[in-house]
N, C-alpha and C positions, 0 to 999 in steps of 0.2 A: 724339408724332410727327406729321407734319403729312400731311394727307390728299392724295391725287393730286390735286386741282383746287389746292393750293396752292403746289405746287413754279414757280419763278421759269419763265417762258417762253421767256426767254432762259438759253440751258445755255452752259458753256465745251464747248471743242471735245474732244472723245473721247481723253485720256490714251492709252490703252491700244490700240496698234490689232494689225490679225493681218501677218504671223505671229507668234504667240508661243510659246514653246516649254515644253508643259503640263507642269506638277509632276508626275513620277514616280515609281510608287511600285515600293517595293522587296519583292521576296519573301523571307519570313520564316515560320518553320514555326509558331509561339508569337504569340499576342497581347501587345504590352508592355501593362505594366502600371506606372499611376503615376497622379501626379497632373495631371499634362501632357498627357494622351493623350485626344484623341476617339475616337470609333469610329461608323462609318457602314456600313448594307450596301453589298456591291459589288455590283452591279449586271449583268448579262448582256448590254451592251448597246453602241454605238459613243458612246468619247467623246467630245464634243464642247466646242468652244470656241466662244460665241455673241457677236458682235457688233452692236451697235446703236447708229448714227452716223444720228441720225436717221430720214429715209425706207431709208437705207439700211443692209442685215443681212446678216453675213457670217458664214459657218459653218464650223467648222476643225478638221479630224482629229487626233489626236493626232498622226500622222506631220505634218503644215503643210498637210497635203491640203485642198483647199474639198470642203465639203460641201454646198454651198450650193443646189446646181443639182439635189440628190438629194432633197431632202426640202422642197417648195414650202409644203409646208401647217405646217412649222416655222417656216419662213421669214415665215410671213403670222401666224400667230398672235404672234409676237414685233414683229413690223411695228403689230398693234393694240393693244400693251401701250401706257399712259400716259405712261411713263417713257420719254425721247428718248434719253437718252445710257447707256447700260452693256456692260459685258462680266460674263460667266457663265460656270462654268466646271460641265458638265453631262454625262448621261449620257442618248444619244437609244435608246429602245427601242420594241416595238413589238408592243401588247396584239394578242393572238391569240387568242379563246375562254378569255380568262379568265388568260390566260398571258402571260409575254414570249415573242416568236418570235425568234432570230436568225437563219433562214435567211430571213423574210422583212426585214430588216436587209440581210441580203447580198443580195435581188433586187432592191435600189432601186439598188443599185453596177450601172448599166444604160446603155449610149451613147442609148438611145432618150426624148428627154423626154416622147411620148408617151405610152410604157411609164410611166413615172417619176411620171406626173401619172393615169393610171389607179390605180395603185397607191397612191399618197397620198391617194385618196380611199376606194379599197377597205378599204386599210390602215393607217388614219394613224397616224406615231409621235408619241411621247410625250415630252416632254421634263424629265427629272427633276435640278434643281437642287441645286449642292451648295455652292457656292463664289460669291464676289461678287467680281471682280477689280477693276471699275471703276465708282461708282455710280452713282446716276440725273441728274448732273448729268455725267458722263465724268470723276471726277475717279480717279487710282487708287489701288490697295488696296491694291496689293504686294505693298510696303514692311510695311505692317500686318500685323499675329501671327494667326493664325487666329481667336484667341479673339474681337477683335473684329470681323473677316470675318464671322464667324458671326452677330455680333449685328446686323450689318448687312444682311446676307442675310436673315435674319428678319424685321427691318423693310422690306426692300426687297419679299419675297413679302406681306407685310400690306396694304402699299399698293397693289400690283401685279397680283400673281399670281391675286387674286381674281377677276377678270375673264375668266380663260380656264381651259378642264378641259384644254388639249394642253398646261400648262408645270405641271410642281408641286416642292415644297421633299422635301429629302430628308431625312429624316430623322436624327437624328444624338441623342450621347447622352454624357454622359464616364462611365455608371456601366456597369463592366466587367458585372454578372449580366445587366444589361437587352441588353446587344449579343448577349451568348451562346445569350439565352432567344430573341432571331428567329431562330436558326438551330438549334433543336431539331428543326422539323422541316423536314428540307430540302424545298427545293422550284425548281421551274426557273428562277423570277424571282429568285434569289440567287446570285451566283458566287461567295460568302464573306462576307469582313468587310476594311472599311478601318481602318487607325490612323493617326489626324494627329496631330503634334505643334500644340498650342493655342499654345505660347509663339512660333513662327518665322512668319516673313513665306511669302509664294509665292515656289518659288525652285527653276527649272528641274532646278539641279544638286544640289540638296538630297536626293539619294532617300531615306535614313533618315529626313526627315520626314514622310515618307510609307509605310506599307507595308501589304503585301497579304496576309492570309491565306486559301489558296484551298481548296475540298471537299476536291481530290483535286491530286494533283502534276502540273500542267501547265508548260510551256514556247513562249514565242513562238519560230519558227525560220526562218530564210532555208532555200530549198530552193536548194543551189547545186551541184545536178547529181542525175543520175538513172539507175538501170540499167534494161535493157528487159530482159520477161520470160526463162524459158528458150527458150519457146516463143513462136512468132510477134513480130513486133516492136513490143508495145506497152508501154508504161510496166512496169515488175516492182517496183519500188520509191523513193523519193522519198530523198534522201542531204540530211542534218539539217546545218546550221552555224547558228554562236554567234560573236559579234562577241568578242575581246578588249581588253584595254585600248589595248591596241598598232594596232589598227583591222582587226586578223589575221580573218579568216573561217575559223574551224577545225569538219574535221568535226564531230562529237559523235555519229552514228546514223543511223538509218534508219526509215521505212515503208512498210511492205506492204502495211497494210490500205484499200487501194483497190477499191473496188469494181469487179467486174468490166464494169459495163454503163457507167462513166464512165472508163474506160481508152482509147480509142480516142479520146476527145476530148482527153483531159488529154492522151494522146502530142503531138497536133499542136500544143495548147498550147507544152509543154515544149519541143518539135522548134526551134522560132521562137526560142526563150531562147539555144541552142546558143551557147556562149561562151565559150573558156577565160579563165581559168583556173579560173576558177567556186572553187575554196578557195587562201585566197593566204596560210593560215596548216599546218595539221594538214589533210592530203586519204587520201584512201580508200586503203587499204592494197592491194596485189596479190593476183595467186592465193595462196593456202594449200591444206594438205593436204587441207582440208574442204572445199573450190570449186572449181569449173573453172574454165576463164579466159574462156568466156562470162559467168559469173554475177560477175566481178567487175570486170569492164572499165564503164563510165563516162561519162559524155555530164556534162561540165560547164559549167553555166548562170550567164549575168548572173543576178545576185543581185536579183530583182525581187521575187522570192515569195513571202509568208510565211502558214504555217500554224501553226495551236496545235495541240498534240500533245498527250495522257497517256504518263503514264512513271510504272515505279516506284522501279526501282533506279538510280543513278549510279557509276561507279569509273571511277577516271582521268580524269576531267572527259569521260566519254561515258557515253551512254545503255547499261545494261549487257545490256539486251534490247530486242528493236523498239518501237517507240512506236504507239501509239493514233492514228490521223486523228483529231482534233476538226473542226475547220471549218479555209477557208482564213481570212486575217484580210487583205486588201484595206485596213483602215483601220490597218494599223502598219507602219511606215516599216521596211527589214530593218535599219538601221543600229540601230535600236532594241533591237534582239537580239542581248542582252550574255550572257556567258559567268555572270553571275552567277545567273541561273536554275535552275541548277544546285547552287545550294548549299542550296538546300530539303532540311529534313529530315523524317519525320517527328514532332513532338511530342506533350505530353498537351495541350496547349492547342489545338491544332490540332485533331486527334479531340474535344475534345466539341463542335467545333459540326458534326459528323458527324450 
């Protein structure tokens, strides 16, 4: 392989530029198993799509979002890499005493650059590499099967990545005991396990070459309305929707578990959202014999919002008891949040990396 001081100085211009719209992966209760399949940890953290057109570096949320303006010290570490032309396909997180933090992830999501440039230094994230979409000359990968993606990535961190501790390769593996034995013992830097198909190119729509085995059963969700408590009028609970095939936003559930000290704010939040018809597929049902008709009346919201939730049970394509707050998720588009979520089951593959 030839060394960074030998690549042509003249590069072709940048194949690959943003937006691009990142390979997603699908939830699956089972790790596949075969001879086809890689397996990568997943990672707890925002993902990112990194470009590099020269002087210039452009950063890209899964939803098509710039990231770019949020994370400066990402931006300049990939600015001093060797290599003029690439795009990455990455996962930005952010050591915290030893730990990934995501709430310090969601406080760089900030209008203040101020804010944004104290915190980059306080706190800088890290950028963990998975994927090589365009190489060091801008030419692109695509088209190309993972298996050789990988080998290119490989060589591209060999020549590359050496140079800096803020950008590193992620790890990856095709033998199924080795992916199981990282997640023996859980830990906060791990949200599961990935499976890539090796034989297929990068490909938006492709989600089965892709899939997600998660700890516990969560779901991405538009918040697309909201009831105010019984008492006083602040937030009471957050009302769940899931995209269909059809482009239907249908309820699916609820949550309660809001904290009482962040209620007063999320109300005037939400208050601003006010929009009907906020579900334009399955919407919240009326009073019943168990509610009054305060506790089921409704305030429904433009679909701007999206939270990740725990859940355990599903029937009838809803949540069959409230869901868990996880965090809100600012970096996933709600169009993103498909009804297919939902079809997670529990497995035995799934439980041993419990």
């Amino acid at each position: 392989m030839m060394g960074c001081d030998e690549w042509p100085r003249r590069v072709m211009e940048l194949q690959v530029k943003p937006p691009l719209a990142p390979m997603e992966a699908q939830s699956v209760a089972e790790i596949p198993v075969g001879p086809n399949w890689q397996y990568e940890p997943k990672w707890d953290g925002f993902r990112c799509l990194a470009f590099r057109d020269g002087d210039k570096v452009d950063l890209q949320s899964k939803s098509g979002q710039s990231l770019t303006r949020y994370f400066p010290e990402t931006v300049a570490a990939l600015r001093e890499l060797k290599a003029d032309r690439f795009v990455v396909d990455s996962e930005l997180v952010i050591p915290v005493k030893g730990r990934f933090s995501f709430d310090d992830l969601l406080q760089r999501i900030h209008p203040a650059a101020s804010r944004v440039n104290k915190l980059a230094t306080q706190t800088p994230a890290l950028m963990i590499v998975f994927d090589l979409l365009a190489d060091a000359s801008g030419k692109s990968l695509l088209a190309m099967p993972l298996k050789e993606r990988r080998k290119q990535l490989e060589q591209f961190a060999k020549a590359y990545l050496k140079s800096t501790d803020r950008i590193r390769l992620s790890p990856a593996t095709t033998n199924l005991a080795q992916a199981r034995k990282w997640f023996e013992s859980p830990g906060s830097d791990l949200d599961g396990a990935i499976a890539k198909r090796l034989d297929l190119p990068y490909e938006s729509d492709q989600r089965s070459a892709m899939q997600k085995i998660k700890r516990e059963r969560t779901a991405d969700c538009v918040v697309g309305g909201f009831r105010y408590a019984e008492k006083g009028k602040v937030v009471g609970s957050l009302l769940l929707g899931l995209y269909d095939d059809a482009g239907l936003l249908n309820h699916v559930g609820f949550c309660s578990a809001i904290k009482a000290e962040e209620r007063p704010a999320l109300t005037r939040k939400l208050e601003k959202l006010i929009k009907p018809p906020g579900f334009t597929g399955h919407a919240p049902g009326g009073p019943s014999r168990w509610s009054t008709r305060r506790s089921m009346e409704w305030q429904p919201l433009d679909p701007k919002l999206v939270v990740e939730v725990a859940f355990d049970h599903v029937s009838g394509e809803r949540f069959r008891h409230g869901t868990r707050l996880l965090r809100w998720r600012p970096d996933k588009a709600p169009r993103q949040c498909k009804m297919d979520q939902l079809g997670q089951k529990r497995g035995s593959a799934a439980l041993k990396l419990l």
